[in-house]
C-alpha positions in Angstrom: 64.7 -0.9 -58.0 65.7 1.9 -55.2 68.7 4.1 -56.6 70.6 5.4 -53.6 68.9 5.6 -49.8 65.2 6.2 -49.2 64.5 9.5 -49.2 66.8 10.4 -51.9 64.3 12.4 -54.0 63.4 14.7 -51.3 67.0 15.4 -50.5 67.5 16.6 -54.0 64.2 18.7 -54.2 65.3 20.0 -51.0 68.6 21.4 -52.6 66.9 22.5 -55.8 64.4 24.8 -53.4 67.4 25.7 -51.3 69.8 26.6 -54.3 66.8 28.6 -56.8 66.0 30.5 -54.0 69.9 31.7 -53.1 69.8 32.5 -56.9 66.6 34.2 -56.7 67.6 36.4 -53.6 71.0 37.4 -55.0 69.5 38.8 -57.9 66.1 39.9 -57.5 67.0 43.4 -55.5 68.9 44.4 -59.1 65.4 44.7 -60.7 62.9 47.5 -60.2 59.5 47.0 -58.6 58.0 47.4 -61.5 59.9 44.5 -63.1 59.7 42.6 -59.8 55.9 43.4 -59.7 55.5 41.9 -63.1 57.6 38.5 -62.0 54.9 37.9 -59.4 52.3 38.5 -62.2 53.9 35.5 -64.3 54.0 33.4 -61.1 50.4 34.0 -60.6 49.3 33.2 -63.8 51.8 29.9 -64.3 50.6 29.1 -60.5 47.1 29.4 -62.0 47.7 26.8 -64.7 49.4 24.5 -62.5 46.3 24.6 -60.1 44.3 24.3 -63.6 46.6 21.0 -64.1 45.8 19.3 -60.6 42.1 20.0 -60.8 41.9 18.1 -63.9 42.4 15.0 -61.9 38.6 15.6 -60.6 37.8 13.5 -64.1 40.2 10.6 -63.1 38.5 7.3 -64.3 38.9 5.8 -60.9 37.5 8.1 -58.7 34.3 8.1 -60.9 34.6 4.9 -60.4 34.6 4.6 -57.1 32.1 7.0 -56.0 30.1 7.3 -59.1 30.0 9.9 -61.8 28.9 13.3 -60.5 29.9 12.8 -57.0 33.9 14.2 -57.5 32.8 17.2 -57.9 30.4 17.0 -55.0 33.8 15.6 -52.7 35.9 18.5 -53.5 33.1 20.8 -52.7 32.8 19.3 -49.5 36.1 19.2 -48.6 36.2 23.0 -49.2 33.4 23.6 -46.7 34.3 21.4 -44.1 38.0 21.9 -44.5 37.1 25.7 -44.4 35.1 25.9 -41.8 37.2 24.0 -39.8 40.3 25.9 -40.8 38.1 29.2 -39.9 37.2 28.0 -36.8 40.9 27.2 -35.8 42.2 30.0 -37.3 44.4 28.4 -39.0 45.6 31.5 -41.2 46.1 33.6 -38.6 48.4 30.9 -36.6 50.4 30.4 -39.8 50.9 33.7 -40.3 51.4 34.0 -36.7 54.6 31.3 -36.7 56.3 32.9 -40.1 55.8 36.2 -38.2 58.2 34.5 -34.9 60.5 32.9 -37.6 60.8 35.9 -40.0 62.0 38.0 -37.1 64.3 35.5 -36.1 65.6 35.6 -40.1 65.4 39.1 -39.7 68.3 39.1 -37.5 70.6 37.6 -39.8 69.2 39.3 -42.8 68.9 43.0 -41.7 67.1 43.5 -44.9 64.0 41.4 -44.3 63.1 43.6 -41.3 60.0 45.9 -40.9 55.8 45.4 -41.6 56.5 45.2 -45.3 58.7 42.8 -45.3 56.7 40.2 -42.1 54.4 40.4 -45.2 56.7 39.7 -47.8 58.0 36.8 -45.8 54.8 35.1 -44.7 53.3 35.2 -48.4 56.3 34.1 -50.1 56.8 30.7 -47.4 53.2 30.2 -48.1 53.0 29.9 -51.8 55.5 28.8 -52.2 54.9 26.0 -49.5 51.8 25.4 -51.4 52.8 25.5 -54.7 55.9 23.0 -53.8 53.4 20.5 -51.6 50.6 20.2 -53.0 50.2 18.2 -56.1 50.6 14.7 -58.1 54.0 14.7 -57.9 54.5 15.4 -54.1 52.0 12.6 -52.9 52.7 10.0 -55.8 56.9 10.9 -55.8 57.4 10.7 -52.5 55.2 7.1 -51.7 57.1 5.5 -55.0 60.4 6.7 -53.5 59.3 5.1 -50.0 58.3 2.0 -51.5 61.3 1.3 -53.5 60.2 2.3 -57.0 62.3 5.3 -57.8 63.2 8.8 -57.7 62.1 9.7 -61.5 59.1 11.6 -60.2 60.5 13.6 -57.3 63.5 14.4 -59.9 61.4 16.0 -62.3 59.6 17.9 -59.3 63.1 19.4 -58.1 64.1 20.7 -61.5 60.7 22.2 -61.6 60.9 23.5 -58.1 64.1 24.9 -58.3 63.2 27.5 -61.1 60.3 28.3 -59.4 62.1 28.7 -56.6 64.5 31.2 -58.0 61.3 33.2 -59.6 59.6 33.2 -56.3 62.7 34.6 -54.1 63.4 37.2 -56.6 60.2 38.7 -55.5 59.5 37.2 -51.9 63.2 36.8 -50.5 64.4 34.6 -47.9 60.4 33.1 -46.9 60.8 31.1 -50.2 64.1 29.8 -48.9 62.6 28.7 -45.6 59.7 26.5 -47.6 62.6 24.2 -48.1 61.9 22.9 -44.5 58.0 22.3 -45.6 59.2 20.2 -48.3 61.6 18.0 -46.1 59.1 17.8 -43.7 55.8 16.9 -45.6 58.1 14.4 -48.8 60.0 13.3 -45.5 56.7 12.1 -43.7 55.1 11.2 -47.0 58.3 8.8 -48.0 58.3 7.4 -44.7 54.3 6.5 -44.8 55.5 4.8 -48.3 58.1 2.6 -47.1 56.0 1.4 -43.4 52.7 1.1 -45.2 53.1 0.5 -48.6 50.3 2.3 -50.7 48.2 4.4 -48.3 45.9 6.1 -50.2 44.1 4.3 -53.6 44.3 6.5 -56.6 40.5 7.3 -56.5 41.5 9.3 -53.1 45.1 11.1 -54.5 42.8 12.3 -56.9 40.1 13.7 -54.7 43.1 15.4 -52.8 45.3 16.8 -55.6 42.2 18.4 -57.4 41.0 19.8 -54.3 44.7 21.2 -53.8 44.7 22.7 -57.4 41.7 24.8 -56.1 44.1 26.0 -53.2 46.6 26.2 -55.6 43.9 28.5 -57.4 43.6 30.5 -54.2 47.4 31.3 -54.1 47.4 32.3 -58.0 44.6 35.1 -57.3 46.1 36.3 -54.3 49.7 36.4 -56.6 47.8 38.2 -59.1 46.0 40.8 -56.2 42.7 39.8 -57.3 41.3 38.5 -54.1 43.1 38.0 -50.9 41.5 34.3 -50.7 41.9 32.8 -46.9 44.0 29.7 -48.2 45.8 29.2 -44.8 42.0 28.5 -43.5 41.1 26.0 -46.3 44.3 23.5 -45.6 42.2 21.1 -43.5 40.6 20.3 -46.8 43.6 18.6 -48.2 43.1 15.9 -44.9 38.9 16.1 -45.8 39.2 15.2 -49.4 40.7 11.8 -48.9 38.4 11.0 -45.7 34.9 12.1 -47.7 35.9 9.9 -50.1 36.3 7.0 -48.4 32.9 8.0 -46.5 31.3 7.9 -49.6 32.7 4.4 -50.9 32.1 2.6 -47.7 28.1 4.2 -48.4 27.8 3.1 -51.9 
């Protein structure tokens, strides 16, 4: 039974992003770097067990099912290498980076304070973890289709309480790019509530689960880079999220 309008969930996560990350700016320039240095350590390690959490669903009955066991392993492989080549090949990074770049310095006019080569890179990594971290995962894919198919907001309402304190950690560190991942989140739980309610269930759970564990591996990719362990390419592995999904469809319709 719906509560509210469609699209009621993402209008609350959106608020929750939008509102942690006001917090989060208006108090994070009180702390020292060194304190601010060891916030982004805690979000690297918590957005390291989160990725742990998503690629758990690599074990999901039904996708063992449905390709056999073994093989989910072998799909988010795949995905990775194809979805990274691809993304390689159409530098998809470097055009992501290339948009926060033209949209940071439009912020920078407003915000004097996010001006300058330290803070384009401040900007462009704090949209795009926290774009990832707030898009990629069960509750995205699985809250938004329930809330476009009638079922409920419960999932989406969990994911905006969640979202919003990790919102307000992130923007302590990264500023105002955390604050403009709110539009990612309309845009992707927008278009994701919409597929929902025109054509029902599109993807089977055998393929959410291909996608969200290959996620939790990007997901992965942002906690290392958090962490400065290795400046992993993640922009350049997105195309994966749309391979995962497809390869394992391929690999049903073989079987």
């Amino acid at each position: 039974m719906r509560v509210g309008f469609m699209g009621l969930g993402t209008v609350i996560n959106v608020v929750t992003v939008i509102v942690g990350a006001l917090v989060g700016m208006a108090v994070g320039h009180r702390f020292p770097e060194r304190t601010r240095g060891t916030v982004t350590d805690c979000l690297g390690l918590v957005t390291l067990l989160m990725a742990g959490l998503s690629v758990v669903s690599v074990t999901t009955p039904a996708l063992g099912a449905a390709v056999g066991s073994g093989v989910p392993v072998l799909i988010v492989l795949g995905s990775l290498l194809v979805g990274s080549i691809s993304g390689s090949l159409l530098r998809v990074e470097s055009r992501l980076e290339s948009l926060a770049g033209r949209v940071q310095a439009g912020v920078s006019r407003r915000f004097p304070s996010e001006g300058g080569h330290d803070a384009r890179e401040r900007f462009i990594e704090g949209w795009l973890s926290a774009t990832l971290l707030f898009c990629v995962g069960p509750l995205t894919i699985l809250g938004s289709l329930s809330d476009g198919l009638g079922r409920g907001i419960d999932q989406l309402a969990l994911k905006s309480v969640l979202d919003g304190f990790a919102a307000m950690a992130f923007a302590s560190t990264f500023g105002v790019g955390v604050l403009l991942s709110a539009v990612s989140v309309a845009v992707v739980q927008g278009s994701l509530t919409v597929a929902g309610a025109a054509l029902g269930s599109i993807m089977p759970e055998a393929h959410i689960a291909a996608l969200t564990a290959t996620g939790g591996l990007l997901l992965a990719g942002i906690g290392l880079r958090l962490l400065r362990i290795k400046d992993v390419p993640v922009g350049d592995m997105l195309p994966a999220l749309v391979v995962a999904p497809l390869l394992t469809q391929v690999i049903i319709a073989f079987r």
